[in-house]
C-alpha positions, -999 to +999 in steps of 0.1 A: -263+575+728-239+603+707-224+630+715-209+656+692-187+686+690-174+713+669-143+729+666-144+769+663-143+783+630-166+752+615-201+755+598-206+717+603-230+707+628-250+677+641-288+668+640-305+648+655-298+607+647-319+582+629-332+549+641-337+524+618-342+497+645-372+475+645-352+446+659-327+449+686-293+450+673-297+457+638-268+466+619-262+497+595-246+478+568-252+501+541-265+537+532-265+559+498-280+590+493-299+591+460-283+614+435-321+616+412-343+623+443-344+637+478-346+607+498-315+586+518-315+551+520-307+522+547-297+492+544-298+465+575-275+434+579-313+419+584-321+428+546-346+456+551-343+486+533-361+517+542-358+554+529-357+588+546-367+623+535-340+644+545-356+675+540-388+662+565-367+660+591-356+625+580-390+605+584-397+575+567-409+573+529-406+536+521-396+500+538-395+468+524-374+436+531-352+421+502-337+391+519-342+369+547-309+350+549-286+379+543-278+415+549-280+446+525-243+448+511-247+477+489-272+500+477-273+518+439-301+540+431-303+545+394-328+566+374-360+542+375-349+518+402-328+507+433-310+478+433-298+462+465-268+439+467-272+409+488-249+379+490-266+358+465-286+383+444-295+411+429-327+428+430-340+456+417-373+474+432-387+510+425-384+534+448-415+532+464-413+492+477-424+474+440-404+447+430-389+452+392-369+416+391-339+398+408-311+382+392-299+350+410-274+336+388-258+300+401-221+316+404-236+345+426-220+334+460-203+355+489-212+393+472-203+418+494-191+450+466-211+465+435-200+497+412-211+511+387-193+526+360-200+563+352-221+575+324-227+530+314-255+513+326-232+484+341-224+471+371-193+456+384-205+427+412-175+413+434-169+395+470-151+370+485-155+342+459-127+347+431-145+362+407-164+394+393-193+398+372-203+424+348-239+431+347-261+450+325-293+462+340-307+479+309-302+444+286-310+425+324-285+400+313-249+390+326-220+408+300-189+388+313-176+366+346-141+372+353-125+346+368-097+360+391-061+344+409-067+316+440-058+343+459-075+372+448-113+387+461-129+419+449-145+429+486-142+467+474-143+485+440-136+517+424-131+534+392-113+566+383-119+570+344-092+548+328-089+520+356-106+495+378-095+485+414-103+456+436-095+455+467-087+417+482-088+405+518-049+405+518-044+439+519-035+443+480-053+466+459-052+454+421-052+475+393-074+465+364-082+469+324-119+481+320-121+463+289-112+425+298-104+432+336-075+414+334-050+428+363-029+453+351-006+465+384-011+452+422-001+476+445+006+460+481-009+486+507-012+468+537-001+434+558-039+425+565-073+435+554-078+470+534-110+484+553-111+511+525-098+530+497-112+555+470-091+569+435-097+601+420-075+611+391-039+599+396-042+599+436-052+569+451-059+566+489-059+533+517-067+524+548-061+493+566-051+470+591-019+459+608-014+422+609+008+427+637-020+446+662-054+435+646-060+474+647-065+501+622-033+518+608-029+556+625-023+569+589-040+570+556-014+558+529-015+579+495-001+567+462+004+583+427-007+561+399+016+579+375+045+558+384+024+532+406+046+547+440+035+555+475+044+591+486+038+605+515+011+591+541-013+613+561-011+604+599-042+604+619-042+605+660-071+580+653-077+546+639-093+557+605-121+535+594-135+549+560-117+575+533-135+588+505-124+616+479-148+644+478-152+652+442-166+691+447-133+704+460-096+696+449-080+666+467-098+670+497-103+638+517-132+627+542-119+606+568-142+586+595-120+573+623-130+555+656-105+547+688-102+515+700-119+490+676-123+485+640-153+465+616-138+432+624-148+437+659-188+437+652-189+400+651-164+393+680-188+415+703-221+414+691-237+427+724-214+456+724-238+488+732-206+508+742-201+537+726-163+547+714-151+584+703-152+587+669-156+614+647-151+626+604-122+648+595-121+667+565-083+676+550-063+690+522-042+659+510-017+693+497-015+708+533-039+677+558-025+697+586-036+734+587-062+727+560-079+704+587-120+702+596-126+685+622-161+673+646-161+644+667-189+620+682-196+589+704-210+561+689-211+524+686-191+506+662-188+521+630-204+505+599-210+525+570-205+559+557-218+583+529-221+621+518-251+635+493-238+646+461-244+682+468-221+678+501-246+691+526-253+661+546-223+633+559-239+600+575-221+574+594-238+541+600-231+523+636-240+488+648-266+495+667-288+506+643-287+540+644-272+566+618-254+599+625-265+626+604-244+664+602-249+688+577-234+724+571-263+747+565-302+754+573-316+746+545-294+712+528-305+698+500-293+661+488-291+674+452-290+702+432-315+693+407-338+668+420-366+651+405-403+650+425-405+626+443-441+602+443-460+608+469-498+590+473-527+608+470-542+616+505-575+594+514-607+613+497-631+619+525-668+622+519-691+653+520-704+661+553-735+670+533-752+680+504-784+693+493-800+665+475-807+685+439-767+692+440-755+668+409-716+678+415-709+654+445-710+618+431-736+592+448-706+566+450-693+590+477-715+585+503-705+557+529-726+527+528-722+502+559-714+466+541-739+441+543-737+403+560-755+392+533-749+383+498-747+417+474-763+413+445-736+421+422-717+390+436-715+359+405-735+326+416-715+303+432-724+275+407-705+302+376-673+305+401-665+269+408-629+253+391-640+231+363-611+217+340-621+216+308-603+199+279-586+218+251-597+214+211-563+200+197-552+225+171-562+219+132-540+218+106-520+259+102-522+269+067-502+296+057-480+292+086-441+300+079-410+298+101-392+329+111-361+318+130-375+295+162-413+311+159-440+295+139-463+330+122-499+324+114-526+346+107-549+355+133-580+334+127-601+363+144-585+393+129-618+403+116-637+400+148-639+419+184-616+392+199-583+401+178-565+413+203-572+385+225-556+350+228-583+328+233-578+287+232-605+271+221-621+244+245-646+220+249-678+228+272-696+201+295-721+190+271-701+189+238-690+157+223-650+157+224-648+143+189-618+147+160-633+146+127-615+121+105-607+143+076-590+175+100-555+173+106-538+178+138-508+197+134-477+191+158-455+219+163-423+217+145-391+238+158-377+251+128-343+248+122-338+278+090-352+306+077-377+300+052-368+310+017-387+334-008-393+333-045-385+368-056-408+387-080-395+393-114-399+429-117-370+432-091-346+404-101-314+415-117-318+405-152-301+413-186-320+442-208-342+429-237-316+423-265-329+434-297-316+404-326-307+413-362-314+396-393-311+367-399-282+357-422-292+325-438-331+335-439-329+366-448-356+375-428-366+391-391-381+377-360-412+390-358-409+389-317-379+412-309-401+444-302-422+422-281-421+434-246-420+471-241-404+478-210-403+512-204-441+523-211-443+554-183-414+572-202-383+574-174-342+578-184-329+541-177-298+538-175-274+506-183-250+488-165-220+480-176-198+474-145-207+471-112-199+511-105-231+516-127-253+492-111-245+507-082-242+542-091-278+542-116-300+538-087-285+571-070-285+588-105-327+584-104-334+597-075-311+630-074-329+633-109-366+632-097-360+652-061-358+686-074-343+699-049-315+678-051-315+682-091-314+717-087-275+718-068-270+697-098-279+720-129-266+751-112-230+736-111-203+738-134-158+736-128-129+732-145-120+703-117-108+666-132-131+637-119-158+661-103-191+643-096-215+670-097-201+676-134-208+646-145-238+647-132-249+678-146-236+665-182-258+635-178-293+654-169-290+680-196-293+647-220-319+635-198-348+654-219-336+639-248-333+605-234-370+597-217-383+564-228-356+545-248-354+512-246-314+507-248-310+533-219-279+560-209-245+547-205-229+565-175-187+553-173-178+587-168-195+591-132-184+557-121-142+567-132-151+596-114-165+577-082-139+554-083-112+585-078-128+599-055-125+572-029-156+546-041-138+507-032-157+483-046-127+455-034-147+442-004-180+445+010-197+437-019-231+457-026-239+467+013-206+485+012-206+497-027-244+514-019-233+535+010-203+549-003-218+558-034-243+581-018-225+590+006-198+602-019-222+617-046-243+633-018-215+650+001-199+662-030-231+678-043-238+697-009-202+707-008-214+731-041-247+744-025-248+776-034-280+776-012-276+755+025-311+756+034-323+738+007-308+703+020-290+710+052-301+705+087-292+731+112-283+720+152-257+730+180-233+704+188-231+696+226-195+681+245-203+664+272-169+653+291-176+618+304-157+622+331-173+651+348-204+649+331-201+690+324-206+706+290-173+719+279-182+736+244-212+744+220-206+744+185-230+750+156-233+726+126-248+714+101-259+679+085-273+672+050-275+632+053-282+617+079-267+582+090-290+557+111-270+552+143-280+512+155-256+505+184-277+492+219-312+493+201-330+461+203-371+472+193-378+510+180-399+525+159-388+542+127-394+573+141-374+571+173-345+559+152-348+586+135-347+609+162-321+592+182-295+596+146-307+632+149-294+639+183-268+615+187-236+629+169-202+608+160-178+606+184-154+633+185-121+619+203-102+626+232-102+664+245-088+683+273-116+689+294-118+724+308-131+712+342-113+681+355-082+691+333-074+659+322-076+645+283-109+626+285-134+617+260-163+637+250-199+627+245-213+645+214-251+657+214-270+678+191-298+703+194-318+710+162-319+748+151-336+740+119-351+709+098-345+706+062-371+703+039-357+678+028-344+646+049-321+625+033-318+592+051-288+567+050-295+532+062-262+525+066-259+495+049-223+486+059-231+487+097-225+455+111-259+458+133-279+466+097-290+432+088-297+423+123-312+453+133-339+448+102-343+414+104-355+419+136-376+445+134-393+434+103-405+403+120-428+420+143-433+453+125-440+443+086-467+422+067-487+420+034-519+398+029-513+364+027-537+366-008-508+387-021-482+363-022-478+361-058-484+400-061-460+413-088-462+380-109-445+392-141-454+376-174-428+356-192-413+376-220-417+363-257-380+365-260-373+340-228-398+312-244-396+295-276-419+307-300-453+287-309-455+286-349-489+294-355-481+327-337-513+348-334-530+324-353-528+299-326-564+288-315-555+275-284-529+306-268-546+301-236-532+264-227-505+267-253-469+263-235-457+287-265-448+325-269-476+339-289-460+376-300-467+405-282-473+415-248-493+445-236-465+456-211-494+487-202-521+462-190-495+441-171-490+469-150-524+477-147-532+450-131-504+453-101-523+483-088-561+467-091-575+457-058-545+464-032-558+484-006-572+449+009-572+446+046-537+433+062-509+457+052-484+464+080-454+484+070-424+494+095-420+527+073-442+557+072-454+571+043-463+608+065-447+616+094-449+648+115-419+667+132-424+692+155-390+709+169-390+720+205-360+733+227-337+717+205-353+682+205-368+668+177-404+646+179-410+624+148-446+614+147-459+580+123-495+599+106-495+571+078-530+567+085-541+597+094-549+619+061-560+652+077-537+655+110-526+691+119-511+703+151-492+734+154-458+739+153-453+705+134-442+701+096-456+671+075-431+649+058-436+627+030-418+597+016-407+604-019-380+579-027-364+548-019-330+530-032-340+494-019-314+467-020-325+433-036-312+398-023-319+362-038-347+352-011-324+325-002-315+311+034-280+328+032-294+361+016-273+374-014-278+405-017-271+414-062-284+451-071-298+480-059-330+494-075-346+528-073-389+537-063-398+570-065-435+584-059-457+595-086-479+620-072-490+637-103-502+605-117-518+590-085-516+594-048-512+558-044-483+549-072-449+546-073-429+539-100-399+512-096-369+514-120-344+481-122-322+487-150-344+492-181-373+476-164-396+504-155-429+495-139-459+513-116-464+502-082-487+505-052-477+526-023-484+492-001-461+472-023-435+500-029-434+504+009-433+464+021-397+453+029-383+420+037-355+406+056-353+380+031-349+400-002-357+439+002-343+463+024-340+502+023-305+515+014-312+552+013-350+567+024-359+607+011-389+624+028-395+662+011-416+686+031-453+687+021-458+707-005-424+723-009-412+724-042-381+740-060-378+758-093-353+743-113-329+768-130-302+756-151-267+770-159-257+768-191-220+759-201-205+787-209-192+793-243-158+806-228-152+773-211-147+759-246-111+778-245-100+766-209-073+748-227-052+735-202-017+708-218-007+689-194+027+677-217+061+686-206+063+700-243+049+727-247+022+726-277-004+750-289-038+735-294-049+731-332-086+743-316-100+777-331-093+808-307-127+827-308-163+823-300-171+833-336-150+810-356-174+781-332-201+765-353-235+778-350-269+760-348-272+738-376-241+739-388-222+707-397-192+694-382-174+663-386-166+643-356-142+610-352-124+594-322-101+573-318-094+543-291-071+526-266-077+493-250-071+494-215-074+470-178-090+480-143-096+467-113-118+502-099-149+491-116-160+457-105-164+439-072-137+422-054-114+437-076-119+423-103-100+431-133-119+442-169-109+456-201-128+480-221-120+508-240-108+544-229-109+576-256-070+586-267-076+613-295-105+630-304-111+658-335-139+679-349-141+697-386-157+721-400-184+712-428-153+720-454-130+702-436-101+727-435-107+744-400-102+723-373-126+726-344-105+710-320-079+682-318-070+664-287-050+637-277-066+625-242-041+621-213-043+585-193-045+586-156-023+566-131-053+545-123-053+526-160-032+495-175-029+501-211-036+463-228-033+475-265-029+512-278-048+497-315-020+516-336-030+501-368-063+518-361-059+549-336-022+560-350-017+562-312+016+553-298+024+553-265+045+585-260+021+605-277-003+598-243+025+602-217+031+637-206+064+633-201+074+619-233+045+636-255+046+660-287+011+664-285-015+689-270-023+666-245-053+679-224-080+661-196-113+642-205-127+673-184-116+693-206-130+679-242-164+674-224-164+709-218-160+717-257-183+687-265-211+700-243-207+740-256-210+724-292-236+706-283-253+736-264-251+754-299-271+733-316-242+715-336-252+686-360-219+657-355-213+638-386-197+606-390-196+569-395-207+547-369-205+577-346-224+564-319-192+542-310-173+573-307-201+591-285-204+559-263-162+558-253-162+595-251-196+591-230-216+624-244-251+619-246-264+640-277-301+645-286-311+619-323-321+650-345-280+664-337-264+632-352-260+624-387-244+588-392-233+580-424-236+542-412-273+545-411-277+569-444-269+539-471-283+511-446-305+489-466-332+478-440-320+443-421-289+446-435-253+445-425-234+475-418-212+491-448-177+497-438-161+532-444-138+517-470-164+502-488-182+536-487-152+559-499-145+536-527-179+531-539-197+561-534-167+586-540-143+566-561-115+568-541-096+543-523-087+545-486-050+530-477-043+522-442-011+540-426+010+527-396-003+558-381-038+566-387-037+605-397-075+609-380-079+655-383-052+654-407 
């Protein structure tokens, strides 16, 4: 049937053919070696398939028919399937015959061409209709369909990296976008049909027919997609049929000619059992003619053609059914790296014998003749005949709620044996069919929304409890305004006066409580404006002082220094405000760890060119915070999205690939060295997947008891009702509508943690997980609910704080504030303490954990090793840093401050402290943009107890940032030129800087006096410990009374009378 020959010199030689016939005159219409496994496969214009082991002498592994009506187009095997191209579907089997599905859409007509593009799981479907569709087999669901010209087919297609090409049935090749496929270039390259072309790089090559002859062109024509020209062509002694690049070597072309006729001529002669010479050349396109390979063959009409990705075997298809197989060594192999293939299991055949006391052979394996009649395991015939019998109509669903277009009940046998089972209940032969009169029978609404929430009060944003003064008229006090004492488990709360502290408080907490986190803080002190970590180490060295006030710590220095250090709080509202802000503090912090292991994770950073699929460089990294990566995940685990944010690394632009040589884009992996101990987790809250993404998952993979719905039920403060007047004399508190005095805030939170651990709880976050790190890949385990696991090799994790983001529970979710839970373990394994503003309250771990869609979601998750723990050591500021004196005027001043260490004050000693204010506008602080005014510090000085040394004197330069409203001269004695550096006299010096003086008085053990000093501490925004502070406001305070003014002090307790300059003289 074939002949073939070899030219001297070459290694290629020919085995012996493969018949795929089980019809006569069966077609070869398609064949693909598999680039995952060592099998071939055949595709017949009858629609079978069938596969080949090439390394068993090619015999049969698998056959299976996909269509009766048309033939096998094209053939793609992918990892876990084969899909086969017909002219109406696609369908997708595995490889050993099972079918996996078929898509048969309505505008699926005439498909003759499918690719797939590289390194995507997409397919590009064309054929004679004028159109293409993208398909995605991993979502199994049609991306686009592209309607092309009147003119225009897509019968072949190719990719190269940055295009797409179609070829049509008029001999045009069109050059397409990848994005929208709309046509970019058509390149004419022949006056009839193109039989085929392939593009590598810039090259791209044709072959075709003549319209004048009906016959294949005797060349192959070559183009250069640089300039879209045709250099050139390759001539041929033969009609060429197919030309394919081969990718291994540099420009080399594989080209399968035949003499006489050409594809067209298969359905002219279908009886044609002639054979014609044919035969594969293999050229340089640089030099085709002494770089030449050539071996010829006789053979019916040529169909289809392929090569095995390791370039050991060639096969070309005829019409007769039979395949021509050559290969260039002993031993070929279709790939380099194959994967096993499935083979069955060979029939078990039963013991020849056995003596009868030998209890290893199994009874069941010795052959029993079957029976005529009836075994006695068989079911009566009266317990296996079709009876229909009638459903119960369902009762009335309490509890039920809506979640988009699905109706959620509880499982009326969650209790029993049968809850994993969906059982419809039914009527049996001799039960009356009967509806009672009093059940309900519910119909089965679609809903059309969401349903909405009520929101528990201990995490609504709501105003702190304002504590009222006397009253005027009355002379007397409310007996209510210590009523409700929020803060009874003695945490720092912190206010919020602009959105840049809402925001910014909730991160504040939980860098406080993780130690290791605090730790970076305490350790870190600089001379550099608007440094975060500075900020933050001036707020926790108040923080001992601070535990358990009511009013709670002011912190407007952090947010000015968040806002210049990049935090926008213009758009995005809270989803954005939340991620930058712990993003920003975060990164800044690790930027000064002196120490990297105690936060960073350690990997080696993979690029992958998606071209060539090679690794072109390694590079070792590290990541402290890691940043949930959503894109193309529909259901996962907490875990595995873990993991996959682990490996997965951002994309690192366009390279110049050491391999193919071109500037390609490279695929960035990671391999973990080393775990931190601590895993700091960023939802990323500004991801455009994030609400989806939860929403989603939340629905199948969260719920609480439907006897907790009112769980976290706060009682009404005193404050928010009107008072009864009987008070606690009232005899009837229980029914009264009034406020009745205090509250015991302690016993309210008692009772959130009584009787939680009821059955029901389902949360999508684990309290324990377990990582184990092996060859670089990193396996999260969920152990919530296993309290003694162990395996070697792994490290326990444990959730130890949460920033959650709380919305209004409404249909279109609002989402206000941010507020902080952290886990108490040395008060109980099972609380957690939730912080929202100066509302401090215990929680359950059940109740801390639960999220909703509708009104709680995780901003920022922290897991700490079990039982790794960090001393905390603290760095003083230094005494020298008091003298970093730094004016910032053109004029050169002096500072008035003492020069020495021993001319500071000592412990005890008292110093007189007064500062003086500007009024100034911003639009950094608030959402939107929003513009507020408030007050900014523009001189501050410090006396000694005899009030002729001067401690220090500073005016306080204003940033670029700032609109000055009012510079209160009549009050301040502040002009404008005195806070301009250009234009100033003054020492003029950073708010860094004073903070740095404040804090190493303050470190001394210095006692401030002045009147209404408080004012001055809250603008400069120092935090100073009650028994350091002497105000002269509260020393002549007469119980409810108002406040006495300076003047009115001077004059009547020294005698003297205070006048009131233009400019206020302040140190002098």
């Amino acid at each position: 049937m074939t002949n073939a020959g070899t030219s001297q010199g070459n290694d290629w030689r020919y085995i012996p053919p493969l018949n795929i016939n089980t019809v006569i005159q069966n077609p070869v219409s398609s064949i693909k070696f598999d680039p995952y496994e060592e099998l071939f496969w055949t595709g017949s214009a009858t629609g079978k398939v069938a596969s080949w082991l090439p390394t068993n002498h090619f015999s049969r592994y698998t056959a299976f028919a996909i269509s009766r009506h048309s033939g096998v187009h094209h053939i793609e095997p992918t990892e876990n399937a084969i899909f086969t191209l017909t002219s109406t579907n696609l369908r997708a089997t595995s490889r050993q015959g099972v079918p996996l599905g078929t898509y048969t859409p309505k505008t699926m007509q005439n498909m003759v061409s499918l690719h797939r593009l590289p390194g995507s799981s997409t397919f590009v479907l064309g054929g004679f209709d004028n159109k293409l569709i993208i398909y995605d087999f991993a979502k199994e669901k049609e991306i686009r369909t592209t309607d092309l010209e009147s003119d225009e087919t897509g019968i072949i297609i190719r990719y190269n990296g940055t295009n797409t090409f179609t070829a049509d049935s008029l001999g045009r090749i069109h050059v397409k976008n990848p994005k929208n496929f709309e046509t970019v270039r058509i390149i004419t390259c022949h006056s009839d049909k193109v039989l085929d072309f392939d593009v590598q790089g810039h090259h791209l090559v044709t072959c075709g027919l003549s319209l004048q002859s009906k016959h294949s062109e005797k060349f192959i024509k070559v183009y250069d997609l640089r300039m879209y020209k045709h250099v050139s062509p390759i001539s041929m002694n033969h009609c060429p049929q197919f030309v394919r690049f081969m990718p291994s070597y540099c420009d080399r072309l594989a080209v399968v000619y035949q003499t006489c006729f050409n594809r067209d001529q298969i359905d002219v002669q279908p009886n044609a059992w002639t054979n014609y010479p044919a035969g594969v050349r293999m050229l340089d396109m640089m030099s085709p003619v002494t770089s030449s390979i050539e071996f010829s063959m006789d053979t019916a009409i040529i169909t289809s053609f392929d090569y095995s990705s390791t370039k050991n075997f060639l096969a070309v298809g005829n019409s007769m059914g039979m395949v021509n197989l050559f290969t260039d060594r002993d031993q070929p192999l279709v790939n380099e790296n194959s994967k096993d293939t499935i083979f069955a299991l060979p029939p078990v055949q039963p013991p020849v014998s056995f003596v009868i006391d030998d209890v290893s052979h199994s009874v069941g394996s010795i052959p029993i003749p079957f029976p005529q009649e009836d075994l006695v395991s068989n079911w009566p015939s009266e317990l296996t005949q079709i009876v229909h019998r009638p459903r119960k109509p369902p009762s009335e669903m309490k509890n039920a709620k809506s979640i988009h277009y699905a109706l959620q009940i509880t499982n009326p046998r969650i209790h029993t044996n049968l809850k994993l089972f969906n059982i419809v209940p039914y009527f049996l032969d001799h039960e009356f069919i009967e509806i009672p009169s009093d059940q309900k029978v519910m119909e089965s609404p679609i809903p059309v929304s969401i349903e909405k929430v009520k929101v528990s009060k201990l995490y609504k944003k709501r105003a702190p409890p304002v504590i009222q003064g006397a009253n005027r008229r009355r002379k007397t006090t409310d007996d209510t305004v210590e009523c409700y004492k929020w803060n009874v488990i003695r945490h720092v709360t912190m206010q919020s006066t602009h959105a840049m502290n809402l925001v910014a408080n909730a991160v504040v907490q939980v860098v406080y409580y993780m130690t290791s986190l605090r730790n970076i803080v305490l350790q870190h002190i600089c001379l550099n404006d608007s440094c975060i970590t500075c900020e933050l180490h001036f707020l926790f060295t108040a923080f001992p002082s601070k535990i358990g006030l009511e009013e709670g710590i002011v912190t407007m220095n952090l947010a000015w220094a968040l806002a210049r250090n990049g935090v926008s709080l213009k758009t995005g509202g809270v989803l954005s405000a939340i991620q930058q802000v712990t993003r920003t503090i975060l990164d800044d912090m690790t930027d000064k760890d002196s120490d990297d292991s105690t936060v960073v994770t350690k990997f080696d950073r993979h690029l992958r060119c998606v071209r060539c699929q090679k690794v072109q460089n390694v590079e070792q990294g590290t990541v402290s915070f890691l940043t949930l990566n959503y894109a193309s995940i529909q259901q996962a685990s907490f875990c595995q999205l873990v993991e996959k944010s682990l490996h997965l690394g951002p994309d690192s632009g366009e390279r110049q690939c050491e391999d193919c040589k071109e500037k390609t884009r490279m695929e960035c992996k990671r391999k973990i060295r080393e775990l931190s101990p601590v895993l700091l987790i960023d939802t990323n809250t500004s991801s455009v997947d994030y609400l989806e993404f939860w929403q989603r998952q939340l629905a199948a993979d969260e719920s609480r008891p439907v006897s907790f719905g009112e769980f976290g039920r706060v009682p009404e403060s005193p404050l928010e009702k009107k008072q009864c007047r009987y008070g606690e004399a009232c005899r009837d508190q229980r029914s009264c509508k009034y406020g009745h005095g205090l509250i015991d805030w302690a016993a309210e939170q008692t009772k959130l943690l009584d009787d939680i651990d009821g059955f029901g709880w389902k949360h999508y976050l684990p309290s324990r997980i377990s990582a184990k790190v092996c060859d670089g890949i990193v396996r999260l385990s969920d152990i919530s609910d296993v309290p003694n696991y162990e395996e070697p090799g792994a490290v326990i994790y444990e959730l130890d704080a949460m920033i959650s983001l709380i919305g209004n529970g409404q249909q279109d979710v609002v989402w206000t504030h941010p507020v902080t839970l952290l886990r108490e373990s040395p008060v109980a394994s099972t609380a957690w303490t939730l912080i929202n503003e100066q509302l401090v309250s215990r929680l359950h771990d059940h109740e801390a954990r639960h999220l909703d869609a509708r009104w709680k979601l995780p901003a920022f998750i922290g897991y700490r090793q079990k039982g790794y723990e960090v001393a905390i050591t603290e760095r003083n500021v230094s005494d020298e840093l008091f003298f970093a004196e730094n004016n910032v005027a053109l004029c050169p001043n002096d500072s008035a401050a003492v020069k020495a260490i021993d001319e500071l004050p000592k412990k005890g000693d008292l110093v007189g402290l007064d500062a003086e204010f500007i009024r100034i506008k911003t639009n950094l602080l608030e959402f939107n943009g929003k513009s507020v005014q408030t007050k900014a510090l523009g001189r501050a000085s410090c006396l000694d107890v005899t009030g002729e040394k001067i401690i220090f004197d500073d005016h306080i330069k204003l940033d670029e940032d700032v609109e000055v409203v009012d510079y209160l001269t009549k009050f301040s004695g502040i002009v404008e030129s005195d806070l301009s550096p250009q234009t100033s006299d003054k020492y003029l010096t950073t708010h860094k800087r004073l903070m740095l003086r404040m804090h190493v008085l303050i470190q001394r053990g210095v006692v401030f006096v002045g009147h209404a000093v408080h004012n001055d501490f809250a603008v400069i925004n120092v935090h100073i410990a009650e028994p350091q502070i002497i105000d002269t406001v509260n020393l002549w305070r007469l119980g409810a009374q108002r406040m006495l003014s300076l003047q009115f002090l001077v004059r009547e307790v020294l005698g003297e009378l205070v006048i009131i300059f233009s400019l206020h003289p302040n140190a002098t």
